[in-house]
C-alpha positions as CSV (number, residue, x, y, z in Angstrom):
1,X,1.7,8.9,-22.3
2,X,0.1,6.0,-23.6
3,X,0.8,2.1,-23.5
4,X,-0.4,0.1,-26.6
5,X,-1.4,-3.6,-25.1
6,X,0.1,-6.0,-27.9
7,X,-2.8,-8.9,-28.9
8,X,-1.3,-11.0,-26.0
9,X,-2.2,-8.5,-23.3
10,X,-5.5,-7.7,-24.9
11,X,-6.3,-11.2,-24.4
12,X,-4.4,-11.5,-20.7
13,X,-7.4,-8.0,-20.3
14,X,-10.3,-10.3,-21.9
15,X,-10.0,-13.2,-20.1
16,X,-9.0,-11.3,-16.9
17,X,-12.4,-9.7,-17.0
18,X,-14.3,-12.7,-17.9
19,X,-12.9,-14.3,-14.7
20,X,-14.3,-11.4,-12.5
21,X,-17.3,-11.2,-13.9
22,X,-17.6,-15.0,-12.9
23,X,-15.7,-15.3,-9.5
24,X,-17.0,-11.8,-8.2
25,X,-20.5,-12.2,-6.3
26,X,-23.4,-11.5,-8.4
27,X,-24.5,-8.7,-6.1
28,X,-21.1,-7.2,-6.0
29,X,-21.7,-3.4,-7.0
30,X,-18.2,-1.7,-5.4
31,X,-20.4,-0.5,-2.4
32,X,-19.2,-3.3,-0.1
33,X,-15.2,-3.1,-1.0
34,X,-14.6,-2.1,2.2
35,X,-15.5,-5.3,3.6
36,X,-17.8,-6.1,6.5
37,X,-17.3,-3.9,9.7
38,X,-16.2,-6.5,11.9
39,X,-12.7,-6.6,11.7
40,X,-12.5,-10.4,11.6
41,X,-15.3,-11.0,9.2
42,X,-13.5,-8.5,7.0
43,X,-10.1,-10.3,7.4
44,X,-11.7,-13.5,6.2
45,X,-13.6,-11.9,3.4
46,X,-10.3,-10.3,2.1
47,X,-8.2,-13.4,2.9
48,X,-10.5,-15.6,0.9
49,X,-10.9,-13.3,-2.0
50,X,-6.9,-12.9,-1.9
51,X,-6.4,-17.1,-2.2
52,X,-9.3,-17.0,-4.8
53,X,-7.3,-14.2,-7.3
54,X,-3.8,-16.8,-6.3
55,X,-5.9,-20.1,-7.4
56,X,-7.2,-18.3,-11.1
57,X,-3.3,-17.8,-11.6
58,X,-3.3,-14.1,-11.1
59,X,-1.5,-14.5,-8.2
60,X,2.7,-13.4,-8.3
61,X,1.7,-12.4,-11.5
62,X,5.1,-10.3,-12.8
63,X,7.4,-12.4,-10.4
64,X,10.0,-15.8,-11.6
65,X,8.5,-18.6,-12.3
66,X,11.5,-20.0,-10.0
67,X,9.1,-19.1,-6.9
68,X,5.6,-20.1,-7.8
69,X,5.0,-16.8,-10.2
70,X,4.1,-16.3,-13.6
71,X,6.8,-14.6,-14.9
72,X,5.1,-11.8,-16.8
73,X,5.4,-8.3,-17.1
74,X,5.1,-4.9,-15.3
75,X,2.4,-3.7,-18.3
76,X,0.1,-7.0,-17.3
77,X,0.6,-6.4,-13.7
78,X,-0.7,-2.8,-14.6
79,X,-3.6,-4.1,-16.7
80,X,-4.6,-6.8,-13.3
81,X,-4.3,-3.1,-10.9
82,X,-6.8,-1.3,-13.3
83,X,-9.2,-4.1,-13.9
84,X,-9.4,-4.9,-9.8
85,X,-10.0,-1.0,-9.3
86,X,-12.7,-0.9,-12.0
87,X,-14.6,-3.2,-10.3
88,X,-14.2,-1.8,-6.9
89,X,-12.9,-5.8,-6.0
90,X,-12.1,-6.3,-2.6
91,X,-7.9,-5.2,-1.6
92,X,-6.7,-8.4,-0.2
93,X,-5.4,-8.6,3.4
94,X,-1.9,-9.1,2.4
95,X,-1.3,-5.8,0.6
96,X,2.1,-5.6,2.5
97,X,3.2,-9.0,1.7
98,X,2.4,-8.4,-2.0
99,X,3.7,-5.2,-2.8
100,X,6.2,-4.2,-0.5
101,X,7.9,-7.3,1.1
102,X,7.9,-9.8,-1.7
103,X,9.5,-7.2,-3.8
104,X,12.3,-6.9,-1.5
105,X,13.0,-9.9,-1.2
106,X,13.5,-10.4,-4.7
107,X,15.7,-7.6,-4.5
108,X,17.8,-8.0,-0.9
109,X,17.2,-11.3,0.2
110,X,18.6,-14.3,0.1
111,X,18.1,-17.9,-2.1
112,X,17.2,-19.4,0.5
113,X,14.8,-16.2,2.0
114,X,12.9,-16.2,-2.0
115,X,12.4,-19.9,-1.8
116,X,11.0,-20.2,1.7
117,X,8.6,-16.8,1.3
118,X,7.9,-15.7,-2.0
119,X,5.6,-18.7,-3.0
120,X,3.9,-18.5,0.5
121,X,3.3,-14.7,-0.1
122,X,1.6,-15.5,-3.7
123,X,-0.6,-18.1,-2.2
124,X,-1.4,-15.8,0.8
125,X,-0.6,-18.5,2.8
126,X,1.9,-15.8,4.9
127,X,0.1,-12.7,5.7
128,X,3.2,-9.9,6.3
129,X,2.9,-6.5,8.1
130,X,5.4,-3.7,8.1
131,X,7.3,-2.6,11.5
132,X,8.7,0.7,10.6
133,X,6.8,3.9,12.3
134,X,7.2,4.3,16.0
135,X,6.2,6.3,18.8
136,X,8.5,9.4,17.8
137,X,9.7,8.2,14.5
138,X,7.0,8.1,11.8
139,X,7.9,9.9,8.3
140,X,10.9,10.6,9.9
141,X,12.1,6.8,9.5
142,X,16.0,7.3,10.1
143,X,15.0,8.1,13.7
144,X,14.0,4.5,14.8
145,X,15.1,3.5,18.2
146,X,13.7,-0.2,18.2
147,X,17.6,-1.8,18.5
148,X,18.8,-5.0,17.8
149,X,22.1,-6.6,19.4
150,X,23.9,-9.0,17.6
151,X,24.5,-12.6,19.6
152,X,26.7,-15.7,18.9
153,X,23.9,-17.5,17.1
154,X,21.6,-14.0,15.8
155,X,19.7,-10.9,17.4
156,X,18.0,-10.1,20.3
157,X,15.1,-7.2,19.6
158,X,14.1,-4.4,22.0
159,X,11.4,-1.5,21.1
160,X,7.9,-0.4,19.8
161,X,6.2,-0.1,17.0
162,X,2.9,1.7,16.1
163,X,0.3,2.0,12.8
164,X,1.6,-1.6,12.0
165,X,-1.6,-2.7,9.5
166,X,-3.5,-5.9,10.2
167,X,-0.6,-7.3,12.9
168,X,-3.0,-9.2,14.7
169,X,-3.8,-11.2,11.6
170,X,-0.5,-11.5,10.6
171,X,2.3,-14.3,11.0
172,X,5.4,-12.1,9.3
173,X,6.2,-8.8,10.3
174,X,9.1,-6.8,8.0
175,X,11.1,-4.8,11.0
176,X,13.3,-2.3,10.8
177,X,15.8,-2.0,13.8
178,X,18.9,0.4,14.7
179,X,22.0,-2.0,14.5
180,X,24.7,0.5,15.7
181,X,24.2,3.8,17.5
182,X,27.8,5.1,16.9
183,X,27.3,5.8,13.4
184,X,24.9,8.4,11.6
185,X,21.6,7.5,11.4
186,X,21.1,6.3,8.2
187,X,24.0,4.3,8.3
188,X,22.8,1.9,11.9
189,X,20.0,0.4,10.3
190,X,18.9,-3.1,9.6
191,X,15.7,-5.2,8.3
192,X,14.9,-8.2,9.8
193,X,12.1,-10.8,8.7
194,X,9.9,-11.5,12.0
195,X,7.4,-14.2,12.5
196,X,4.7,-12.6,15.1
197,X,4.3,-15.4,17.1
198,X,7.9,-15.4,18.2
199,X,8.5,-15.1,22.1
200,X,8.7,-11.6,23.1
201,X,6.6,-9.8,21.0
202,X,3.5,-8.7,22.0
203,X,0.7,-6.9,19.4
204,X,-2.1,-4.2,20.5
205,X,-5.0,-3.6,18.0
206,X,-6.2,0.3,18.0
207,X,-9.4,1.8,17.0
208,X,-9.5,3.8,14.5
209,X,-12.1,7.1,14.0
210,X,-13.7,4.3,11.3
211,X,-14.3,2.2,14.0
212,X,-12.0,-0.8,12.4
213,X,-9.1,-2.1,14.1
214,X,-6.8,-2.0,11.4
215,X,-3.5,0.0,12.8
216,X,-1.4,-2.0,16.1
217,X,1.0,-1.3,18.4
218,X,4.2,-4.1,18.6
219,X,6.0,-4.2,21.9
220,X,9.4,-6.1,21.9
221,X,11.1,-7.5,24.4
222,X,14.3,-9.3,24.6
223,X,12.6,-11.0,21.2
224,X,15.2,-13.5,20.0
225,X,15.7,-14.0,16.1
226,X,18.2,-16.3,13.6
227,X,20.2,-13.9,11.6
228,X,18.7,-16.3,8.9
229,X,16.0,-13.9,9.3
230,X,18.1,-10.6,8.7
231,X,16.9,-9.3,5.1
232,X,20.0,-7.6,3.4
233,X,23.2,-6.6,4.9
234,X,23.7,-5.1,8.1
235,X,23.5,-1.4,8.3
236,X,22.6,-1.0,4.9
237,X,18.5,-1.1,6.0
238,X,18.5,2.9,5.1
239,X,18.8,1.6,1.6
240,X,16.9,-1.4,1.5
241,X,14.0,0.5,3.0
242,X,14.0,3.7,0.9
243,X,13.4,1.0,-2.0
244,X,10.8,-0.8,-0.2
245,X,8.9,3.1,0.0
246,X,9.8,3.3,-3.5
247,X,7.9,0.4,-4.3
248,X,5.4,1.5,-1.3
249,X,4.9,4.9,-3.2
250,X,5.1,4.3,-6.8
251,X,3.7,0.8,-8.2
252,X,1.4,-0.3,-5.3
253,X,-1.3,2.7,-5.6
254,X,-1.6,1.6,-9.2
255,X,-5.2,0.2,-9.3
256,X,-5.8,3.6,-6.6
257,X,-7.1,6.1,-10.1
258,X,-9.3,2.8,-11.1
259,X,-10.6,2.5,-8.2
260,X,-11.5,6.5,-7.3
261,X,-13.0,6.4,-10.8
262,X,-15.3,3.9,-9.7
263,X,-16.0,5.9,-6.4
264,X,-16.7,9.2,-8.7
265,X,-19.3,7.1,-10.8
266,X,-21.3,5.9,-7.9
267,X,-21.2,9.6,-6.5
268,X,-22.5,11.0,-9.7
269,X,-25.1,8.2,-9.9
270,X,-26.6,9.3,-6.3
271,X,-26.2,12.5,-7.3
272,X,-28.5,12.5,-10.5
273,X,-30.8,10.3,-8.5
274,X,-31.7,13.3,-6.4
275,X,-30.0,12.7,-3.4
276,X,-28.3,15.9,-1.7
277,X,-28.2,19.9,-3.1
278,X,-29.0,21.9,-5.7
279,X,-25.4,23.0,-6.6
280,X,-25.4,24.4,-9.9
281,X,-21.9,24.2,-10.2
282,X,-21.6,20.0,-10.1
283,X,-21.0,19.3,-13.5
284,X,-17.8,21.4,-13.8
285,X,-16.9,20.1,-9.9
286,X,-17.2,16.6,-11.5
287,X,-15.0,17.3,-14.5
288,X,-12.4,18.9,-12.3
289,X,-11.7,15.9,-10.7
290,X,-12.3,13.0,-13.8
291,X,-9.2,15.6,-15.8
292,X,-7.5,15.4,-12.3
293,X,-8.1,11.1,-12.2
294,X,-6.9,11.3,-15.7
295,X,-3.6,12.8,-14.5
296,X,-3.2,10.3,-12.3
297,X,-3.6,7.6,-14.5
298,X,-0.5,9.5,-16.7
299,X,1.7,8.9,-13.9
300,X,1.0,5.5,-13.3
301,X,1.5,4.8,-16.9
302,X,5.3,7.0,-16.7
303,X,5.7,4.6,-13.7
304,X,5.0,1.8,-15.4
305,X,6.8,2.9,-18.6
306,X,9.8,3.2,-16.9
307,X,9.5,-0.3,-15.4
308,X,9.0,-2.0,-18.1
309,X,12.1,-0.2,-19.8
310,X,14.5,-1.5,-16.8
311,X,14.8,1.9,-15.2
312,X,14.5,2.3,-11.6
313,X,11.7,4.0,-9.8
314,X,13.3,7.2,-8.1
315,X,11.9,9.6,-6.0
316,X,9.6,10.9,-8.3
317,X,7.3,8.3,-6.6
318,X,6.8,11.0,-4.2
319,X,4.6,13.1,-7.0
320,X,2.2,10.0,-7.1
321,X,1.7,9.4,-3.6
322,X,1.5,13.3,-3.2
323,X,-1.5,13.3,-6.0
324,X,-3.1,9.9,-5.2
325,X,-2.9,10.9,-1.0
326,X,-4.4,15.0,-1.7
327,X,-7.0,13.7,-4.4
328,X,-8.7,10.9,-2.8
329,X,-9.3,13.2,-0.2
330,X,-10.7,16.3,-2.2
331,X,-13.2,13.9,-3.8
332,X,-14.7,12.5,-0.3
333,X,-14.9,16.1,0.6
334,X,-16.5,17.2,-2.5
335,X,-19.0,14.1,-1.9
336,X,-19.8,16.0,1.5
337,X,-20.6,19.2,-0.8
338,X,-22.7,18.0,-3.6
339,X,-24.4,15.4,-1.0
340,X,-25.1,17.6,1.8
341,X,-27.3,16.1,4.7
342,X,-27.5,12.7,2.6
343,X,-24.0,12.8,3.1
344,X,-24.9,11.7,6.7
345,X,-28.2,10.5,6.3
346,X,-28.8,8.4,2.9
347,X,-28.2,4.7,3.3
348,X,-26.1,4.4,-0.2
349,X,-23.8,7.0,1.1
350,X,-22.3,4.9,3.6
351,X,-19.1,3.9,2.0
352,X,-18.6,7.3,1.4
353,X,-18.9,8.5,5.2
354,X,-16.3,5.6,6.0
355,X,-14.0,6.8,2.9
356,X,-14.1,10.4,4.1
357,X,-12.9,9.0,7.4
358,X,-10.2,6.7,6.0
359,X,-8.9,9.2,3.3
360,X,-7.9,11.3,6.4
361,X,-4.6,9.3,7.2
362,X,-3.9,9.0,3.1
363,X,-2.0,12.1,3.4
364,X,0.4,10.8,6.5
365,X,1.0,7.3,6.3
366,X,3.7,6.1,3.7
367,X,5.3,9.6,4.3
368,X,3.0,12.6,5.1
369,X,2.4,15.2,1.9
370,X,4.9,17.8,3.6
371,X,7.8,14.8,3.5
372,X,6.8,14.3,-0.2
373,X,7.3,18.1,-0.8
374,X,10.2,17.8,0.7
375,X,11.4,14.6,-1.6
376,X,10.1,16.4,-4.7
377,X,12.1,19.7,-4.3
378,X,15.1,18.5,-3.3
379,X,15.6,15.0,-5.7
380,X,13.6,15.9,-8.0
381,X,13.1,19.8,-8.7
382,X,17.2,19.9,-7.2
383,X,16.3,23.1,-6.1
384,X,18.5,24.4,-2.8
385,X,17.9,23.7,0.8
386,X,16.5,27.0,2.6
387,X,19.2,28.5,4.8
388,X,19.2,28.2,8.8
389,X,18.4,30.9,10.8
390,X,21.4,32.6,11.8
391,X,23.8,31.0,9.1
């Protein structure tokens, strides 16, 4: 599958890459994507480069106009995604707000909610993290036990969260609360828009094996919210938040086989420069993985495709976080193979010791590989449930 850019979107392409070739640093080679390894000197490289992308008008690119975006389309979004993962360009610290809140709220929330966030998101003005996994309820989201009680005048929040990304330099936090325990559990459920400096909630940072600080715990207690701030309608949070994974799974990886690419030419540069083994065998490893990129790419474009024809993403999302999740982390392993002790030792294989490390939680977070297994067979394959032992 294949999408032909009309002359408009060629030029959107052209121009796009003339503005990173002129707003990127002139040293910027990819290597440093990661960011710095002080987690606040990272947040403020990010953070800059995310208000920098907002102020050359590539900011809300795809949303209304109505709410500070530009009102273009899915297959110019796509062309932004591929062109920032060519170039290895730093993520931006607002990833959350960006692709998974913002679209929501275009989709759940209220007038008043699009006016008040949207154009903050865009600028970056609002950073947003996600409150869904806890303690004992991670891929299995309909088991959340952070509960919110309705008041005269709005909610009162008690729980924990955990693996809540960049909380502590966040001012918004996307929660998902049980709203009724006498009902099944996909049916209690509610989202709530939080700010993080409200009373009663209290954020953690946790070191990762990376040594970054990226993941929190959030401890609530007695937390007092509007139900201005409720996002969609109560008890129906199941629903709002199996489109916000949609969203989570399907459209915002898509710069992901760019940006691999660009991680697979740096390896085969060190590589040929004589840096690790011998293997006689690299040339076909290598070409294993650019067909497998290549795949990727197809189901991005199917995505994308879809979009752009007004049909909804389904759970065949679940196939492209499966492939994006299992191939990242085969090509920081296969790094480790052709590299050998440069692996560990060679200066210009850093980013790939920290990517081997971070690819590690690629196949658990946004719903491990054996919940997208799960997904795939049953919505998408329809194939039948396996029988319980003893029925």
């Amino acid at each position: 599958m294949d999408i032909r850019l009309t002359p408009e979107q060629e030029a959107f392409r052209d121009g796009l890459r003339i503005w990173l070739s002129s707003n990127l640093e002139q040293d910027w080679d990819g290597d440093r994507y990661r960011g710095p390894t002080d987690d606040v000197e990272n947040f403020a490289l990010q953070h800059a480069w995310e208000r920098k992308l907002h102020e050359g008008g590539y900011g809300g690119l795809h949303w209304p106009t109505a709410y500070g975006g530009r009102g273009l389309g899915i297959v110019e979004y796509f062309v932004l995604m591929e062109e920032l993962g060519r170039v290895a360009a730093p993520e931006g610290i607002n990833s959350i707000g960006r692709e998974l809140v913002g679209p929501i709220i275009l989709d759940a929330g209220t007038e008043a909610q699009k006016r008040r966030f949207i154009p903050r998101i865009i600028s970056a003005d609002d950073i947003w993290c996600q409150g869904f996994s806890e303690p004992n309820s991670g891929s299995d989201l309909a088991s959340v036990q952070t509960f919110a009680s309705r008041t005269d005048d709005g909610w009162v929040i008690n729980g924990q969260k955990v693996w809540t990304s960049y909380a502590q330099f966040s001012n918004w936090c996307i929660l998902l609360c049980r709203t009724d325990r006498t009902v099944p559990k996909h049916k209690g459920m509610t989202l709530f828009l939080v700010p993080t400096a409200q009373d009663g909630l209290e954020i953690r940072s946790l070191r990762q094996i990376t040594g970054r600080r990226e993941f929190n715990e959030l401890f609530l207690t007695e937390m007092r919210i509007p139900d201005s701030l409720r996002l969609g309608p109560v008890n129906e949070g199941w629903q709002v938040a199996n489109r916000v994974l949609a969203f989570e799974r399907g459209t915002t990886r898509l710069y992901r086989q760019a940006r691999f690419a660009h991680e697979l030419r740096g390896l085969a540069r060190l590589v040929l420069s004589g840096a690790g083994n011998k293997r006689a065998d690299k040339a076909l490893l290598f070409g294993r993985l650019s067909a497998r990129l290549g795949i990727l790419r197809q189901h991005n474009l199917r995505i994308v495709s879809r979009i752009a024809a007004g049909e909804a993403i389904g759970p065949e999302a679940s196939l492209q976080k499966l492939n994006w999740s299992i191939l990242h982390q085969d090509i920081m392993a296969d790094a480790g193979e052709l590299l050998g002790d440069a692996f560990l030792e060679h200066p210009a294989a850093e980013r790939f010791r920290e990517t081997y490390l971070q690819a590690r939680a690629e196949t658990i977070y946004a719903g491990t590989s054996e919940i997208q297994r799960s997904i795939i067979a049953d919505r998408v394959l329809k194939l039948p449930r396996a029988r319980k032992e003893g029925v």
